[in-house]
N, C-alpha and C positions, 0 to 999 in steps of 0.2 A: 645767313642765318634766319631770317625772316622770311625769306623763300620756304625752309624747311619749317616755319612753325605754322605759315599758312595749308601744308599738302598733310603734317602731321597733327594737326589738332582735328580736323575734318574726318581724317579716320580713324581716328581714338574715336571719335563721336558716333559713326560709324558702325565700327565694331560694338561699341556698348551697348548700342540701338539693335544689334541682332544676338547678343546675349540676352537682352532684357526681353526680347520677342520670347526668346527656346525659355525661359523661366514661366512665361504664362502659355504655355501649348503651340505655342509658333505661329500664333493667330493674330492676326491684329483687332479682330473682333470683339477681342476682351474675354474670350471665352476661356476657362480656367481648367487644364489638366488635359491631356489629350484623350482621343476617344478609347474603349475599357478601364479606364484607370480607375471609373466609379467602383469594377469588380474587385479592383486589388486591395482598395481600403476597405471594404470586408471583412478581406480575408487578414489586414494589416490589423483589425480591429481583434478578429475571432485567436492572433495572435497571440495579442496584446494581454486577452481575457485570459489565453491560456496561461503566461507567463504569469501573470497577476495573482491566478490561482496558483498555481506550482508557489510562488514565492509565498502566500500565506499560509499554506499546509505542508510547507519546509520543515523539515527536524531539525528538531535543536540539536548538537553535538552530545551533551546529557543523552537526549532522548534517543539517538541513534545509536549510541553504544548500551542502551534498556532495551533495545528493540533486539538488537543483535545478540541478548545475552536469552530474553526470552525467546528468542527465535529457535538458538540452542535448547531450552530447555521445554521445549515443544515437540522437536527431533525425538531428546532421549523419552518424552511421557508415551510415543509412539512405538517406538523402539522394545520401551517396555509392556505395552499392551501388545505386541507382538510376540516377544518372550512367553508370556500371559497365557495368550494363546495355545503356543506349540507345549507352551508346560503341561496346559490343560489338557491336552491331547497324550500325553504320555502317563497324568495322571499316577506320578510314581511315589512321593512323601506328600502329605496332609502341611507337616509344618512349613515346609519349604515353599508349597504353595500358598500356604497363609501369608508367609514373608513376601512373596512376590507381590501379591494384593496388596498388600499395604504400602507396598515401594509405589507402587502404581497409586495408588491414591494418593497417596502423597507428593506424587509427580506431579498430576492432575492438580491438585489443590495449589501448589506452588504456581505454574502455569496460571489458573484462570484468577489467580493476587494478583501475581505479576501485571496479570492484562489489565486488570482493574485499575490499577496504579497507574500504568503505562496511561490508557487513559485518560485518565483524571488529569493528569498532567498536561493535557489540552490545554493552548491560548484559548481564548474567542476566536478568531480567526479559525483553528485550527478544527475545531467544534462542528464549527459552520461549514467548511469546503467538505469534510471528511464524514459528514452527518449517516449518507447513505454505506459507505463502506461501516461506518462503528455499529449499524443497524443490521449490517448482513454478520458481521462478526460476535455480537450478542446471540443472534440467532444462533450459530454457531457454537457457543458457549454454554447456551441455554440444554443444546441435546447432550454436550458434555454431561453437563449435571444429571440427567434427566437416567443417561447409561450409568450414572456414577450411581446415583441411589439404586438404579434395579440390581448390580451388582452388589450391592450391598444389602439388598434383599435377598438373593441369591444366597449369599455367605451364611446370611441364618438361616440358610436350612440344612439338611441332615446331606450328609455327603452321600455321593454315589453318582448325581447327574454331572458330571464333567462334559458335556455335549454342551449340557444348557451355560455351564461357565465357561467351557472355548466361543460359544454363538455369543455373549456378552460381552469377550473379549473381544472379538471381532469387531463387533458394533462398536462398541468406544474407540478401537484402534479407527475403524471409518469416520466416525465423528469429530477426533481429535485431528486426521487429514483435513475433514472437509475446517475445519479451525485454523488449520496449518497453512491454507491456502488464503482463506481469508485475510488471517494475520500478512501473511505476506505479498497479499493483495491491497492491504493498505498501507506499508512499509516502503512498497513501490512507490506508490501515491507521495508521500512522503518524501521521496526520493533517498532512501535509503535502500542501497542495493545487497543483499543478502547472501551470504554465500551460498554455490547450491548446494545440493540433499545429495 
């Protein structure tokens, strides 16, 4: 028995001694991590940041089923400025066309609450990771408004150009896209995955 603890305690030692080497780069120099491995903690880092981010500008469950409901309701304000459109072009009842404007407006209006809300409901966190997406999305919102009022400058005048209310139609159905994508450019971001169109 002592035979066997003299041949087996030497190579327990041994072996621990070349485990302990492969943990500092298999050097006995003392030198720490083997050679590239500066590149991968980098990239281990630029992971890291990534994760970090995603995890602060995460939707809350609330906010992901607000997101998803104005996502919806972004579709139909499209939908109906589309409508809008082809009515305009057929140009066949006055009141009927009045009624569609006002659906639309009211789309619209509902839509750019919503966002407002949606936002506001921002952590700090969420504020901060998401600054430049809420910036291109205002932007967005801002031409909303902007077709909203010319359309409704449009309205007060005397019928007859239905050219100029299909070209206005048009433009806001463009605007409320280019809002569509933004919204769901930051939804993404989010990590809220959106059904598609």
């Amino acid at each position: 028995m002592q035979r066997l603890d003299r041949v087996a305690l030497p190579a327990m030692l041994l072996l621990c001694t070349y485990g302990a080497l492969g943990q500092h780069g298999g050097h006995c120099g003392g030198r720490r991590g083997a050679p590239g491995s500066a590149g991968s903690a980098g990239t281990s880092n630029t992971g890291l940041t990534d994760f970090n981010h995603a995890l602060a500008v995460q939707a809350t469950p609330d906010q992901a089923s607000r997101f998803l409901s104005l996502a919806k309701g972004t579709e139909a304000a499209r939908k109906q400025a589309q409508d809008l459109f082809r009515l305009a072009a057929k140009a066949d009842e006055p009141a009927e066309f009045s009624r569609h404007v006002a659906s639309l407006k009211d789309a619209v209006e509902e839509v750019q609450s919503g966002n407002r809300s949606f936002v506001k409901s921002f952590s700090k966190s969420q504020k901060s990771g998401l600054k430049e997406l809420t910036k291109k999305l205002d932007k967005a919102d801002s031409e909303i408004t902007k077709q909203k009022k010319a359309l409704d400058q449009r309205l007060g005048l005397p019928q007859g150009d239905d050219e100029g209310v299909a070209s206005l139609a048009d433009k806001m159905e463009k605007a409320l896209a280019e809002f569509q994508a933004q919204q769901l450019s930051l939804g993404n971001e989010m990590g809220i995955q959106a059904p598609a169109q």
